[in-house]
C-alpha positions as CSV (number, residue, x, y, z in Angstrom):
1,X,71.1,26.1,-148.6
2,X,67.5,24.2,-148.5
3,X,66.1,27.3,-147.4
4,X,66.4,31.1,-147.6
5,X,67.3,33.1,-144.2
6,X,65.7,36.1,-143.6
7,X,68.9,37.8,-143.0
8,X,72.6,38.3,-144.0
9,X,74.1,35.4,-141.7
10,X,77.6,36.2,-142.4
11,X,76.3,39.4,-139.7
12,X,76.3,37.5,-136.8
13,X,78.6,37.8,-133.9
14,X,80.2,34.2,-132.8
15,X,79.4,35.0,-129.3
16,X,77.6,33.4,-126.9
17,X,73.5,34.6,-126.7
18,X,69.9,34.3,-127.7
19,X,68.5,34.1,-130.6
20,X,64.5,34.7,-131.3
21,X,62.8,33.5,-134.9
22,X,60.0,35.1,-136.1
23,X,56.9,34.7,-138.4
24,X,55.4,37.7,-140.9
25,X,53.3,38.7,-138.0
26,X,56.3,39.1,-135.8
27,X,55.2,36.6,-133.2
28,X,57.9,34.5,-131.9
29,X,58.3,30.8,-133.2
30,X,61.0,30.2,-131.2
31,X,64.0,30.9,-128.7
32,X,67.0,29.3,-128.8
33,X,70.8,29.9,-126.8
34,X,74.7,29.3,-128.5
35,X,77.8,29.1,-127.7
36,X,78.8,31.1,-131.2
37,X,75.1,32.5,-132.3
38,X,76.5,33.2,-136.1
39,X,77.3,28.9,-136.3
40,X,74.1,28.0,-134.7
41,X,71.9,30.0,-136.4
42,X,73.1,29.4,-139.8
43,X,72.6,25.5,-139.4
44,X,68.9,25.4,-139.8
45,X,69.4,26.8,-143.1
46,X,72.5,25.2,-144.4
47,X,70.9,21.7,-144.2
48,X,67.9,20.1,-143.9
49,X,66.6,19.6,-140.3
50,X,65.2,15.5,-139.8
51,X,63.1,17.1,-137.3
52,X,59.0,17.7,-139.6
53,X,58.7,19.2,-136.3
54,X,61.9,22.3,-137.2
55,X,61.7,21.3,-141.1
56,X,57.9,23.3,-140.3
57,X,59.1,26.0,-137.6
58,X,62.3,27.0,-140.1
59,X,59.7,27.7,-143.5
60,X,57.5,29.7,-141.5
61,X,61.0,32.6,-140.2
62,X,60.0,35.9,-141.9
63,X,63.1,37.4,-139.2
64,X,64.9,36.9,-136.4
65,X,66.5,38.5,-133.4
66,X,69.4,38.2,-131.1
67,X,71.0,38.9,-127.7
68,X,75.0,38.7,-126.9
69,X,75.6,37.3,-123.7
70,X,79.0,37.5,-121.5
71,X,78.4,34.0,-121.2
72,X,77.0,30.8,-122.4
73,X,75.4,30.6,-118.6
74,X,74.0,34.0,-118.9
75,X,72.7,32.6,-122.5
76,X,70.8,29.8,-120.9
77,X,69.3,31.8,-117.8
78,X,68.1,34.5,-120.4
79,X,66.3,31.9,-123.1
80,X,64.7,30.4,-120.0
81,X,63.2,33.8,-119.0
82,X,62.2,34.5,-122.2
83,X,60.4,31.1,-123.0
84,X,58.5,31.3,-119.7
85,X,57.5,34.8,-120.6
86,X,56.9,34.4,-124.4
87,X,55.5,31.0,-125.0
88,X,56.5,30.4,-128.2
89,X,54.7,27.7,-130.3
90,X,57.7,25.5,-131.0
91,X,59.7,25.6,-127.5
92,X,59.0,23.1,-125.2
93,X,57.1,24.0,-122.4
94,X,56.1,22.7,-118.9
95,X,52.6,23.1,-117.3
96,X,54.0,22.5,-114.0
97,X,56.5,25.6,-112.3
98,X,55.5,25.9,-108.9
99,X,58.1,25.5,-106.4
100,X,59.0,22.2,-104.9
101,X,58.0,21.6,-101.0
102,X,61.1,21.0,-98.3
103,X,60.5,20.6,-94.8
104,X,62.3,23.7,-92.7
105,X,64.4,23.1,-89.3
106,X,63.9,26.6,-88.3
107,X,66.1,29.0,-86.5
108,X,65.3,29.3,-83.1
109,X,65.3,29.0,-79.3
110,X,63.3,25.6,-79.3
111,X,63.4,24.5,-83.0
112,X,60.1,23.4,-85.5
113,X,59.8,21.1,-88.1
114,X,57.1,22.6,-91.0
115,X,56.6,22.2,-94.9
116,X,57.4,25.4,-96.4
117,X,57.6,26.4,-100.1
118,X,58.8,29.5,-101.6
119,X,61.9,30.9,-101.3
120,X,64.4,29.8,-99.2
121,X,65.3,33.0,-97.3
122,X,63.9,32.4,-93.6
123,X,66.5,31.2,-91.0
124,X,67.1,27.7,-90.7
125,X,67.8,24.4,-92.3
126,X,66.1,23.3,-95.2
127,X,65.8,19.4,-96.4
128,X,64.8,18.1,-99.7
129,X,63.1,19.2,-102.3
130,X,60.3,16.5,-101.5
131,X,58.1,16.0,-104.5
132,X,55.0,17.0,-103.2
133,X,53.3,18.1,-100.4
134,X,51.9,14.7,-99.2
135,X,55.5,13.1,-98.9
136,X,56.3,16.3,-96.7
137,X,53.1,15.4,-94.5
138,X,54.1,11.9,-94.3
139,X,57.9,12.3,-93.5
140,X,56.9,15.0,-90.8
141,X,54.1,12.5,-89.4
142,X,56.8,10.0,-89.2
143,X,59.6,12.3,-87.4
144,X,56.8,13.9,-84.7
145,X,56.6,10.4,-83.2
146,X,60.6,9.7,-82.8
147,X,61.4,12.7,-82.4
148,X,59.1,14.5,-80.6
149,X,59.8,18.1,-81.3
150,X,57.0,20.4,-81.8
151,X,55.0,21.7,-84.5
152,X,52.4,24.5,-83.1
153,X,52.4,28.2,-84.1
154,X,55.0,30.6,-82.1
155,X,51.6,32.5,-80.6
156,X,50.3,29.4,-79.3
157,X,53.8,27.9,-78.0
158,X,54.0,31.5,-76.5
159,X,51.1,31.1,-74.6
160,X,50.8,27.2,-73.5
161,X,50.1,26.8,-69.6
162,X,49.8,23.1,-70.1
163,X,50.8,20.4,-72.3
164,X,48.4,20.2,-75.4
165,X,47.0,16.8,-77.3
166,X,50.7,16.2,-78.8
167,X,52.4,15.7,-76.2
168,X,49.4,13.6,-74.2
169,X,49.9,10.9,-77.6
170,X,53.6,11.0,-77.7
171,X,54.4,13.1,-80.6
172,X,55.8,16.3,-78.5
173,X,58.3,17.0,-75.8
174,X,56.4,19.7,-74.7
175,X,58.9,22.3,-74.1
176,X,56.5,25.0,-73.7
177,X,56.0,24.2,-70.4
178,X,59.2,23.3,-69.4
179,X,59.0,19.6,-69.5
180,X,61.8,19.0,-71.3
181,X,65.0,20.7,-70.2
182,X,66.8,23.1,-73.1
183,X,69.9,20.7,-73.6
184,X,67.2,17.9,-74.1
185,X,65.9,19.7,-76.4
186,X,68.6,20.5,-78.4
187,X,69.6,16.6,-78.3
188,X,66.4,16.0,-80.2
189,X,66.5,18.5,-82.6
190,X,70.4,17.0,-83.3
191,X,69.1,13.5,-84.0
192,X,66.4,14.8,-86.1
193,X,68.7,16.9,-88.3
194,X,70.7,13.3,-88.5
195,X,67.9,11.2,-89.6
196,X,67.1,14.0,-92.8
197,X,70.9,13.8,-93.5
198,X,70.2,10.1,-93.8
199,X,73.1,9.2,-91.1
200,X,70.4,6.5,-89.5
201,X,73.2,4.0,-89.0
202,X,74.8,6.3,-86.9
203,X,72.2,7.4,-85.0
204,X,70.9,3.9,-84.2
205,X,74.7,3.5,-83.1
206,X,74.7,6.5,-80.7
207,X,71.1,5.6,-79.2
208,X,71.8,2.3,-78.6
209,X,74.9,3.5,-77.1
210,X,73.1,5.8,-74.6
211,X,70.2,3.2,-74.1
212,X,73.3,1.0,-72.6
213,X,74.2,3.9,-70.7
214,X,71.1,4.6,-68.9
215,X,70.4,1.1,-68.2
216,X,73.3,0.8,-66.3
217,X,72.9,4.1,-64.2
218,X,69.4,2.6,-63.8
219,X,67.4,5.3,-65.6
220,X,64.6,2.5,-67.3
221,X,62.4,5.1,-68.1
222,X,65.4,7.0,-71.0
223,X,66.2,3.3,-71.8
224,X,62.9,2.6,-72.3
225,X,62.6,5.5,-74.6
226,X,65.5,4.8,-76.4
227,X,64.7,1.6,-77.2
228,X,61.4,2.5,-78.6
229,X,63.0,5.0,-80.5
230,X,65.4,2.3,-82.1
231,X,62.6,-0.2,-83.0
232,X,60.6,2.7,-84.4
233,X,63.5,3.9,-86.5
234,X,64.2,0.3,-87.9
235,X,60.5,-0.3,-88.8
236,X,61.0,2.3,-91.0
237,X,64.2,1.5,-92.7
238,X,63.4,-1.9,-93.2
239,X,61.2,-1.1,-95.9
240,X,64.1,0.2,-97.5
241,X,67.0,-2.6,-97.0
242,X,68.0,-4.8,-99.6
243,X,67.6,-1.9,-102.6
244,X,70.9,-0.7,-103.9
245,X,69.5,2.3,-104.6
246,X,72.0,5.6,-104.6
247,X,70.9,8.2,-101.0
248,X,70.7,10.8,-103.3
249,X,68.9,10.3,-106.9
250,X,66.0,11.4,-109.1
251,X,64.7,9.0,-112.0
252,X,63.1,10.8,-114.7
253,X,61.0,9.1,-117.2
254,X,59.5,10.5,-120.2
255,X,55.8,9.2,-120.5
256,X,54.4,9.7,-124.2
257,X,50.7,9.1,-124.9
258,X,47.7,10.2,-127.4
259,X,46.9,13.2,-124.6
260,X,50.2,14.6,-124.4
261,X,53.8,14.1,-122.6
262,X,54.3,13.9,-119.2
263,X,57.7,13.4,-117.2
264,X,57.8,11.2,-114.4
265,X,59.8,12.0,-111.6
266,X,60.8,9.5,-108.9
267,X,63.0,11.2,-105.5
268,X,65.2,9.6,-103.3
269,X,66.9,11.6,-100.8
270,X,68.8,10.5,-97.5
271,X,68.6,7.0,-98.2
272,X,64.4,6.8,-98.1
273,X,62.1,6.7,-101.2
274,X,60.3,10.2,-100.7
275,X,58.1,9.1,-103.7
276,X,57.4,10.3,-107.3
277,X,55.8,13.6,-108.8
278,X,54.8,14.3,-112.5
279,X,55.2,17.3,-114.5
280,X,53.1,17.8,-118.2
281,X,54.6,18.7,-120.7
282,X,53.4,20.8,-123.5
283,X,53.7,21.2,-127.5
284,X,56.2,18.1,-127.0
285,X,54.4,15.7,-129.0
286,X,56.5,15.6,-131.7
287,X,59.6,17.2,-130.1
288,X,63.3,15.2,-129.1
289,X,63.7,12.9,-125.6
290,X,66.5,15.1,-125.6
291,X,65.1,18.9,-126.0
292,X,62.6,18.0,-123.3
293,X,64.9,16.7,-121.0
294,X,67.6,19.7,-121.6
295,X,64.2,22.0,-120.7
296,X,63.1,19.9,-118.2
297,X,66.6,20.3,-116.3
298,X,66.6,23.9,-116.8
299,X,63.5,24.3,-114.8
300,X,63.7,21.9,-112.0
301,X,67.1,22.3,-111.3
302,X,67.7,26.2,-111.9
303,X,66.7,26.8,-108.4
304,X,67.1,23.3,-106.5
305,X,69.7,21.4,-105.7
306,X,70.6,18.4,-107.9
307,X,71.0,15.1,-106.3
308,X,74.0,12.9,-106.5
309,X,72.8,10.8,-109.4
310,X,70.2,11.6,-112.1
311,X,68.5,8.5,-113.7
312,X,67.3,8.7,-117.4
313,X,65.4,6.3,-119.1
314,X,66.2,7.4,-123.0
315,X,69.4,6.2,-124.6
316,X,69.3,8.4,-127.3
317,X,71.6,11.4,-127.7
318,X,75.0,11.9,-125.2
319,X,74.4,12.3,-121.6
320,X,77.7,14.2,-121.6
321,X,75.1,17.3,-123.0
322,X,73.1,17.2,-120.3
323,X,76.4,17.1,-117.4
324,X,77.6,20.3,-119.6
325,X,73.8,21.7,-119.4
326,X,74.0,21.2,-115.5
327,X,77.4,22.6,-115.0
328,X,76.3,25.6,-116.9
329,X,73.4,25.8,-114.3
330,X,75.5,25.1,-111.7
331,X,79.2,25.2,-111.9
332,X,79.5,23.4,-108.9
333,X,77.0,20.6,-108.9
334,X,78.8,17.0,-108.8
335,X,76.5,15.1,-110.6
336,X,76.1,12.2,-112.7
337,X,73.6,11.5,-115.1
338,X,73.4,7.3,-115.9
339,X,71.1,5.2,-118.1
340,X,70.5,2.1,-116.2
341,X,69.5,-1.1,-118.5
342,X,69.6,-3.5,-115.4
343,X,69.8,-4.0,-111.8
344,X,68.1,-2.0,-108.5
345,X,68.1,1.5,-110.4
346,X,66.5,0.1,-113.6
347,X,63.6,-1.4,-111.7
348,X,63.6,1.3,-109.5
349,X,62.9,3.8,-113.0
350,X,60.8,1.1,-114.7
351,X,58.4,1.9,-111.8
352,X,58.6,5.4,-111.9
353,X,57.8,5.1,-115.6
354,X,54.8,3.0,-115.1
355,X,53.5,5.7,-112.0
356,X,53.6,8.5,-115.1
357,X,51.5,6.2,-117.4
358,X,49.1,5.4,-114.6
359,X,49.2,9.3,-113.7
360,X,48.6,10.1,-117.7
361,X,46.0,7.3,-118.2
362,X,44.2,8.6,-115.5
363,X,43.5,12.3,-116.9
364,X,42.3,10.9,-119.7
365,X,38.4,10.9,-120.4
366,X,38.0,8.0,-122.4
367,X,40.7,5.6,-120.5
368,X,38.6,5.0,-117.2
369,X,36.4,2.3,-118.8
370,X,39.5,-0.5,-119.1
371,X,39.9,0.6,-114.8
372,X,36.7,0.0,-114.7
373,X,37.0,-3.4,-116.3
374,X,39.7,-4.5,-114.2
375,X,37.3,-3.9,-111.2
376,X,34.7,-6.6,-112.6
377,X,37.8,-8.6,-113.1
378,X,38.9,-8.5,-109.5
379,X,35.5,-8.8,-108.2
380,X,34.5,-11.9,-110.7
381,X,31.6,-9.2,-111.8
382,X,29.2,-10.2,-114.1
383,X,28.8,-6.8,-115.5
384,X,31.4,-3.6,-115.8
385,X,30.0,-1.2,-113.4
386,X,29.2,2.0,-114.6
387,X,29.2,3.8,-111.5
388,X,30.4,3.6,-107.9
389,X,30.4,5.7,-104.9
390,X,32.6,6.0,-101.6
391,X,31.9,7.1,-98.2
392,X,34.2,8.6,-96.0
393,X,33.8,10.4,-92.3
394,X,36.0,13.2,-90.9
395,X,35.7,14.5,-87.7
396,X,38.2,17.0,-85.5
397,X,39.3,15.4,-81.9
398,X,35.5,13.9,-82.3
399,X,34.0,18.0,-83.1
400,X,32.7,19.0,-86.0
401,X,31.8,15.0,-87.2
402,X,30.9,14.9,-91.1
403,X,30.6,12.7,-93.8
404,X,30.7,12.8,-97.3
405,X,29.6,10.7,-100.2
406,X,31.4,11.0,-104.0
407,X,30.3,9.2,-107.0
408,X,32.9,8.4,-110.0
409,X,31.8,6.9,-113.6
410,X,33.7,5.9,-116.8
411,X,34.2,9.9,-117.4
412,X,35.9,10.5,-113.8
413,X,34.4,12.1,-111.3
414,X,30.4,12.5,-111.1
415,X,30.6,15.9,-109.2
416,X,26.7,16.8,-109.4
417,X,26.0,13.9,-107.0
418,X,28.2,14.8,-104.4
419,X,26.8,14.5,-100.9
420,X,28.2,16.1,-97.4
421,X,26.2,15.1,-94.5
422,X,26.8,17.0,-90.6
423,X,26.3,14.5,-88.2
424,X,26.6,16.8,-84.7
425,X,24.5,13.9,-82.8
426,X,27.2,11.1,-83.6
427,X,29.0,10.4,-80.1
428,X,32.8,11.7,-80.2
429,X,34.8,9.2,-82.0
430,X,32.2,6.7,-82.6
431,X,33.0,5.9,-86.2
432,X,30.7,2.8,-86.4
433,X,27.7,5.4,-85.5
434,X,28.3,7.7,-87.8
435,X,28.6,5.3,-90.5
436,X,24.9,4.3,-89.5
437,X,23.8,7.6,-89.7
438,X,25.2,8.8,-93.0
439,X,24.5,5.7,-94.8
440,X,21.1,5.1,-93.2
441,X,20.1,8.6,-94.8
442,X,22.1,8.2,-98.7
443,X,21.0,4.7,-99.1
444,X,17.2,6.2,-98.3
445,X,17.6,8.7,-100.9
446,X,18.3,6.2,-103.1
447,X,15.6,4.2,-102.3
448,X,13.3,7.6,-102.6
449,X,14.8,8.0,-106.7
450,X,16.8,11.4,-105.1
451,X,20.3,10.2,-105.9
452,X,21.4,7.2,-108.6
453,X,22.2,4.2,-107.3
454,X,25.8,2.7,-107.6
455,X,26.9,-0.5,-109.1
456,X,29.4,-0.6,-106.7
457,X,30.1,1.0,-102.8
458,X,32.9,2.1,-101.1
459,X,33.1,2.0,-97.6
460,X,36.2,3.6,-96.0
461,X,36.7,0.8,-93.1
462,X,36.9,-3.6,-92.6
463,X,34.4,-5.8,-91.6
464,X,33.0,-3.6,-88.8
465,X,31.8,-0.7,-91.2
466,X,31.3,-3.1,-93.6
467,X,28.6,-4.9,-91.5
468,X,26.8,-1.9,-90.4
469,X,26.6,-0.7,-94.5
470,X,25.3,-4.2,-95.0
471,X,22.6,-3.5,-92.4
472,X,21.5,0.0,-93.5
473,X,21.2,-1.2,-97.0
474,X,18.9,-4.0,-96.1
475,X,16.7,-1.7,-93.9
476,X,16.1,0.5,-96.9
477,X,15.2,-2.1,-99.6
478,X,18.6,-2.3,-101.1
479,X,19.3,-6.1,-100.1
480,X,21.2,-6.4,-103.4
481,X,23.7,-3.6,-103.4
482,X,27.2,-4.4,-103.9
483,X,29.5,-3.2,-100.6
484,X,33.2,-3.6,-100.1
485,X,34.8,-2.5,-97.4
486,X,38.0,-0.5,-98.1
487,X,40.1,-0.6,-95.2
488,X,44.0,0.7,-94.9
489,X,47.4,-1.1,-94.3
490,X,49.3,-0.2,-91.2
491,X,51.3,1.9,-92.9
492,X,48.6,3.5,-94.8
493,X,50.0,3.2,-97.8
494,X,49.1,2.9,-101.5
495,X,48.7,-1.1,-102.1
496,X,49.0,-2.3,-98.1
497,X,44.6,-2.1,-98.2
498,X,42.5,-4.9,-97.6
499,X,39.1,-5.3,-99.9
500,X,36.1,-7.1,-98.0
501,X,33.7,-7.6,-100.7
502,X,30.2,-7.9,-98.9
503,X,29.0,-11.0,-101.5
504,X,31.7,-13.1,-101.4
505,X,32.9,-15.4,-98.7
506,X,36.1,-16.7,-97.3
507,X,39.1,-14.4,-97.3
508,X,40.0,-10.8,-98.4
509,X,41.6,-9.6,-101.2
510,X,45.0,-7.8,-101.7
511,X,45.6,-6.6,-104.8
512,X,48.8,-5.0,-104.5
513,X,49.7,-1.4,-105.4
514,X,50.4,-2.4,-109.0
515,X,46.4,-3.5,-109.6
516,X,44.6,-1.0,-112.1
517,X,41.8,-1.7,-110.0
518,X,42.9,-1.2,-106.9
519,X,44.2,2.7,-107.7
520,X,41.0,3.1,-109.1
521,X,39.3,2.4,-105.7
522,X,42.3,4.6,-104.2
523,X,41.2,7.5,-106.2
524,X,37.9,7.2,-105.8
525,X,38.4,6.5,-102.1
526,X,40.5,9.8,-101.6
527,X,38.5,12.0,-103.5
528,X,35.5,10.9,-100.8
529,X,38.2,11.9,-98.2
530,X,39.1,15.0,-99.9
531,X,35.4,16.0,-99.9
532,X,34.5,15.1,-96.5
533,X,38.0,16.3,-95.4
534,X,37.2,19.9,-96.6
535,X,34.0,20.4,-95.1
536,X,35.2,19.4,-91.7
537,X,37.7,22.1,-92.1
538,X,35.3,24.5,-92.8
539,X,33.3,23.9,-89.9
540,X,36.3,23.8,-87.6
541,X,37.6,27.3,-88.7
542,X,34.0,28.6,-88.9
543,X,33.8,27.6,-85.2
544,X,36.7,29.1,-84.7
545,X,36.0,32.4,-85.4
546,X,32.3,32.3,-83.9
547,X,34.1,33.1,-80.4
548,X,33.0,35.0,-77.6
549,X,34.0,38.0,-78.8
550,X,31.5,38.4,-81.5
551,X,29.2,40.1,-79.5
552,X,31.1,42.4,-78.5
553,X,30.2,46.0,-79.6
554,X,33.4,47.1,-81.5
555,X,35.2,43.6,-82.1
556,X,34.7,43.8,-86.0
557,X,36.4,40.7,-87.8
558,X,40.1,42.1,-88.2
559,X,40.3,42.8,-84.7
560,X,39.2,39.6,-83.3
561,X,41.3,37.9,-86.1
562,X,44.6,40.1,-84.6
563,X,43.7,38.7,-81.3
564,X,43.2,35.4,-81.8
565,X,46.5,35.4,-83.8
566,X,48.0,37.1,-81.4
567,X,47.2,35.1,-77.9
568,X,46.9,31.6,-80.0
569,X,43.1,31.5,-79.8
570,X,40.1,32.4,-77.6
571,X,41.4,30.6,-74.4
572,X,45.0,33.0,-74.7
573,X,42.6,36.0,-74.6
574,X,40.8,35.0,-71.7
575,X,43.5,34.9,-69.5
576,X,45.2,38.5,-71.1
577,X,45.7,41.2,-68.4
578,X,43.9,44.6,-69.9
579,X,47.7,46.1,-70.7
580,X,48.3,42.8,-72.7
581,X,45.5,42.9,-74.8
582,X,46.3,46.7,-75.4
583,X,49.4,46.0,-76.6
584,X,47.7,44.0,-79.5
585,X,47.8,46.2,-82.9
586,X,44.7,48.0,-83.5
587,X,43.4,47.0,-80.2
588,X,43.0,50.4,-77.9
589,X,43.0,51.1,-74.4
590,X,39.0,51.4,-74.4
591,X,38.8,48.3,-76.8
592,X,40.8,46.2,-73.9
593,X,38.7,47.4,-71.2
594,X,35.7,46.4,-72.7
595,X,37.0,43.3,-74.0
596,X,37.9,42.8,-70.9
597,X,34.9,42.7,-69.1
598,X,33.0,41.1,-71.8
599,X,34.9,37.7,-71.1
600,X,35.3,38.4,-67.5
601,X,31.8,39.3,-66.1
């Protein structure tokens, strides 16, 4: 043996369990599961490990403990708990173990489509998981305007007596007010549930079907419906065609760097690219492809379902170890684990690779200069800028209008010169206005020495807002100032926006999704909305809570919160009998009286 064991090996059970090595403090180095614990364990010792990473964990075991299992199963589930709960300094661990978003189909009369996380006990049909929350928001953007079912609270769809804003743009049926029959109803909640099952061949099939049928029986108006349905629905799946990409996959790439190990995560579910997430990884510097894939595995797929394929982009060790690994997860998971060298799925995890060393690049400090760079590069700068800022506006159905201003330098994010602006005497909607009013008062504080000025400014819009920056610089002595004008694709997409540079002529740029440059104007750009974002939320709710029933003597904040919750906000409790607001917990018989006549006199 190269080393001494702390303990009699030959005393080991050949079960199945978990083992735990210890220093001379008795702090845990490491946890570990086997099939036969007495095998297992005795290897470190029998032989040198070509791992400097074990070679230093096994010289530093003073002891060691272990627990039978029934089962090699119960064995994994058990070193899993224990790593999470121990942290030991030579597993593998990852920073990342919240649970994954899916978008709910929920269990009821008149259906909803929502993003919910947690666990999966509430009645209903559950799609994904998605890999984030923004992929949620975009699929369920996507779906509200085919599909048309609703998204509002039950206490507001409770108490609608008229169609709200969603229905008025096209995005709900409305069948809180009866608009839409039941059996309609149901039909749209059908094709929906067909579209996240990914059957959009058939469903295009069954419209165009029906659209034939209506025409015929001379109902234009469902034909005309139909049809738009159809042309939506193909718009969206023609981003997809031509990819031979599996309807059910992940692609997981393992992204090394200076700053640590990340893995990459790419997600494909139904046939559409629902885009990629990224877990860090921690002390797995100097640990095996293959130890941080078995515990990557173990946590993502312990509690969600595995897609058809998995896509790995390591060669090294058998892939038949992590089929066994899942099996042992999930003895009835059919899936396949495959290392693509060519074709749609290699280019498919080549790009999720490149997204996780984007992702890590970008949380490191010292990397932002060489963004930076390729910004003067784009531009045909003289100089590298050292510092650029973004403005953004957010407003709520034209109420509550703000703006906010961010700054970003070769160290990230320049937080102590943030700027939020209230612009309450900005028309409703006019975006051009408030674009004059925010950046007539910034660029004067920079003109006054009260904030630094840029080398370079972001304006979130095209030529329009572009023009009217150009003309609030100029009035406040800042002629020279470098503007260009961010403004989005149709899809809104990462790498669909158009740059308007204000000191260049003749046509925009496009750098494509794939420009270092371009995601550093993305960031900086969404940070801006972020900020402004925020603050119109917290005016909105504020507002929403400075009701009418405020000054009521009484009314303290949990009570008007109950009502408001209750009746779907302030315009539900207006129109409450007394006996329904009485029937509202914690609200009494004397508390609806006088609520009562407070809103009524």
């Amino acid at each position: 043996m190269w080393c001494e064991p702390p303990v009699d090996l030959s005393t080991l059970p050949r079960e199945p369990g978990v083992y735990r090595m210890l220093d001379g403090r008795r702090k845990v180095l490491y946890v570990g599961k086997a099939r036969n614990l007495r095998k297992r364990v005795s290897s470190y010792f029998q032989r040198r490990p070509e791992s400097p990473r074990t070679q230093a964990m096994v010289q530093q075991i003073r002891d060691l403990n272990f627990s039978v299992t029934a089962s090699e199963a119960e064995a994994l589930v058990l070193e899993h708990n224990l790593i999470k709960q121990l942290k030991p300094r030579y597993n593998v661990l990852m920073k990342d173990s919240k649970s994954y978003p899916y978008i709910l189909l929920t269990d009821e009369p008149y259906p909803k489509l929502q993003l919910y996380r947690g666990r999966r006990d509430r009645p209903g049909e559950y799609f994904g998981p998605f890999p984030n929350a923004g992929a949620v928001h975009a699929t369920l953007h996507t779906m509200q305007s085919i599909f048309q079912l609703r998204d509002c609270e039950d206490a507001v769809f409770r108490n609608r007596s008229r169609p709200c804003m969603q229905h008025q743009i096209g995005r709900c049926s409305a069948p809180c007010c009866d608009i839409v029959s039941r059996a309609e109803y149901r039909r749209q909640v059908l094709d929906a549930r067909a579209f996240l099952k990914g059957k959009n061949t058939e469903l295009i099939r069954q419209w165009e079907e029906n659209m034939q049928q209506a025409a015929a029986a001379m109902q234009f108006e469902r034909a005309a419906l139909l049809r738009d349905r159809i042309r939506a629905l193909r718009a969206i799946l023609a981003g997809s065609e031509g990819e031979a990409l599996p309807d059910s996959a992940d692609a997981i790439a393992l992204v090394r760097h200076p700053s640590g190990v990340m893995a990459s995560i790419g997600v494909r579910r139904a046939g559409r690219d629902l885009g990629t997430h990224s877990i860090r990884i921690e002390q797995a510097s100097d640990a095996g492809d293959m130890e941080i894939l078995q515990s990557f595995i173990i946590e993502r797929y312990r509690r969600e379902e595995p897609p058809a394929e998995i896509l790995i982009d390591t060669s090294s060790g058998n892939l038949g170890e992590l089929t066994r690994l899942l099996k042992l997860l999930l003895p009835d998971a059919r899936t396949s684990f495959r290392h693509p060298k060519r074709g749609a799925r290699a280019r498919w995890l080549r790009q999720v690779a490149r997204s996780g060393e984007q992702m890590l690049a970008s949380r490191k400090r010292s990397d932002q200069k060489p963004a930076f760079e390729a910004l003067a590069e784009l531009f045909g700068m003289n100089e590298t800028p050292q510092r650029i800022a973004a403005v953004d506006n957010a407003h709520s159905g034209g109420q509550q209008t703000v703006a906010a201003i961010t700054y970003a330098d070769w160290n990230g994010p320049d937080k102590d010169h943030y700027r939020r602006y209230r612009l309450d005497q900005v028309p409703a909607g006019d975006d051009y206005a408030a674009m004059q009013q925010v950046l007539s008062r910034f660029f004067q504080a920079i003109a006054e020495n009260r904030l630094p000025r840029p080398d370079l400014m972001l304006i979130d819009g095209g030529r329009g807002q572009l023009a009217i920056a150009r003309t609030c610089a100029q009035q406040a002595g800042l002629p020279e100032l470098l503007l260009v004008g961010v403004a989005k694709g149709n899809s809104r997409k990462l790498g669909d926006e158009t740059l308007w540079p204000s000191w260049r002529d003749g046509s925009p740029l496009q750098p494509g999704r794939h420009s270092p440059a371009l995601l550093l104007i993305a960031r900086v750009r969404d940070e801006a909305h972020r900020f402004a974002g925020q603050y119109m939320r917290k005016r909105k709710k504020k507002s929403m809570f400075t009701s009418q029933l405020e000054g009521i003597p009484g009314i303290g904040p949990s009570r008007r919160t109950a009502l408001l919750k209750h009746f779907g906000g302030i315009e539900g409790v207006k129109k409450a009998s007394r006996e329904q607001l009485a029937a509202v917990p914690g609200i009494s018989t004397t508390c609806a009286e006088k609520i009562f006549e407070a809103l009524h006199r």
